[in-house]
C-alpha positions as CSV (number, residue, x, y, z in Angstrom):
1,X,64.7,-30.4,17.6
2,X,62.0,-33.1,17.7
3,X,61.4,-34.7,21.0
4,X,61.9,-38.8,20.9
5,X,58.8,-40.8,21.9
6,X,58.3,-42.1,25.3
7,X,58.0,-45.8,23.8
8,X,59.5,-47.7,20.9
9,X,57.0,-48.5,18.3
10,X,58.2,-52.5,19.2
11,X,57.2,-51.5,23.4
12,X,53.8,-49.6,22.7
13,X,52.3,-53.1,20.2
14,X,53.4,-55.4,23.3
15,X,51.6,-53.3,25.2
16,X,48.8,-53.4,22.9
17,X,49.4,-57.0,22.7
18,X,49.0,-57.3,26.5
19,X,45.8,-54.9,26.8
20,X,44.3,-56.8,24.2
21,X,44.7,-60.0,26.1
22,X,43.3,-58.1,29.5
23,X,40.3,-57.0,27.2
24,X,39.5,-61.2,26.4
25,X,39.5,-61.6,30.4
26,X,37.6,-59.2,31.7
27,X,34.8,-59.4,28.7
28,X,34.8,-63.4,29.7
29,X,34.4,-62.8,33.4
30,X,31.7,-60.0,32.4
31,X,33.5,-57.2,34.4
32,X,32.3,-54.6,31.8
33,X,33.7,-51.3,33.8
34,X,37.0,-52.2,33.3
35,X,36.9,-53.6,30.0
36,X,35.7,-50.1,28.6
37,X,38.5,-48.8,30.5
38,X,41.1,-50.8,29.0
39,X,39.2,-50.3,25.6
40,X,40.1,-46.3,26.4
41,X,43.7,-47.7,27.1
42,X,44.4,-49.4,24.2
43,X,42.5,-46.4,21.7
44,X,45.3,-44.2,23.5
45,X,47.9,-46.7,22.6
46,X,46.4,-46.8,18.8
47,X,46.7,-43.5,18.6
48,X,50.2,-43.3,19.7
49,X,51.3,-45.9,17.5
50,X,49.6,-43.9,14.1
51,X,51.3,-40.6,15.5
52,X,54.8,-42.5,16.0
53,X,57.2,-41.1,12.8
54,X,57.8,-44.6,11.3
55,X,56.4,-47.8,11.3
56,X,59.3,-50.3,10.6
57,X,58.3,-52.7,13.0
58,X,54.5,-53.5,12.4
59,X,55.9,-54.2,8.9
60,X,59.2,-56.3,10.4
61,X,58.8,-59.9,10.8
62,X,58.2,-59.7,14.2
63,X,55.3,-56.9,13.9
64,X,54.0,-58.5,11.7
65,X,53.2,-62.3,14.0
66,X,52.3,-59.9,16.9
67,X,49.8,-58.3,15.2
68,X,48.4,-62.0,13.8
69,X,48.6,-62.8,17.5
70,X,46.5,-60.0,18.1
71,X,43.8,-60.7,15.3
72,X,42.4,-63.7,16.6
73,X,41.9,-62.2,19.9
74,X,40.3,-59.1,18.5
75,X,37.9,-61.3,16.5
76,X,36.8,-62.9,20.0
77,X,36.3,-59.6,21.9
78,X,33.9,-58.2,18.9
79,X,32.3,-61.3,18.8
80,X,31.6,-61.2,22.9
81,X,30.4,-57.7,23.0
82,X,28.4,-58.2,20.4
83,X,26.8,-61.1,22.5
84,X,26.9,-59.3,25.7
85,X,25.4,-56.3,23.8
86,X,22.6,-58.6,22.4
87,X,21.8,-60.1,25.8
88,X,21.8,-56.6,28.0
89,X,19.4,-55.5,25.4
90,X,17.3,-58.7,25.6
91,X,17.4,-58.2,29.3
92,X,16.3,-54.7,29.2
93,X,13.1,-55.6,26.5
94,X,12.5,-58.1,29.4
95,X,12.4,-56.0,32.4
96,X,10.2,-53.3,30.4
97,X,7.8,-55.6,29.4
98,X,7.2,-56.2,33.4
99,X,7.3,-52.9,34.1
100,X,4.0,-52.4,36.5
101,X,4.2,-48.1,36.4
102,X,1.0,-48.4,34.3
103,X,3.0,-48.6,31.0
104,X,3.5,-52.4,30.3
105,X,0.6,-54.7,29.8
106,X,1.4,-55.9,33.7
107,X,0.6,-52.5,34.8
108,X,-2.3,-52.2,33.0
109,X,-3.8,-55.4,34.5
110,X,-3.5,-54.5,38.0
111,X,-4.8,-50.9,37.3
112,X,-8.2,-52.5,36.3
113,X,-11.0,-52.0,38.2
114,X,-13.7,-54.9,39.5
């Protein structure tokens, strides 16, 4: 006897649907924590939805608009962590090029002696 799922194929996109919107506002107010932890969220949801036994309604014309709902949205959250990526990694040059443990040029100035 197979067991049912716990969600309908329609429930777990909406959910994915929502996640995805709670993914834009967190990455836009920079709260990166919880982003990755709704980014675990909706991989678990993924994976539910490719285990599910069918997929009639990704392919039904309501599946189908929610998941164009979805794209856009997905397109703005790679686009943001790429830019947030780019700029934690431009900070972190930054701060190790004024690092004064005797390693950066900084350090190597005030090590000098007169």
């Amino acid at each position: 006897m197979e067991e049912k799922p716990r969600f309908t194929e329609q429930e777990l996109w909406e959910k994915y649907l929502e996640l995805t919107k709670e993914l834009l506002k967190f990455i836009n107010q920079e709260e990166i924590d919880t982003f990755l932890d709704l980014v675990d969220q909706r991989q678990q949801l993924m994976e539910m939805l490719q285990g599910l036994p069918s997929r009639e309604y990704a392919h039904s014309p309501e599946g189908v608009a929610l998941r164009k709902e979805i794209e856009p949205m997905d397109m703005q959250i790679m686009y943001k962590a790429r830019s947030w990526l780019n700029k934690s990694r431009n900070t972190n040059a930054a701060v190790k090029s004024y690092d004064v443990t005797g390693q950066g040029a900084a350090g190597n100035m005030f090590r000098r002696e007169y």
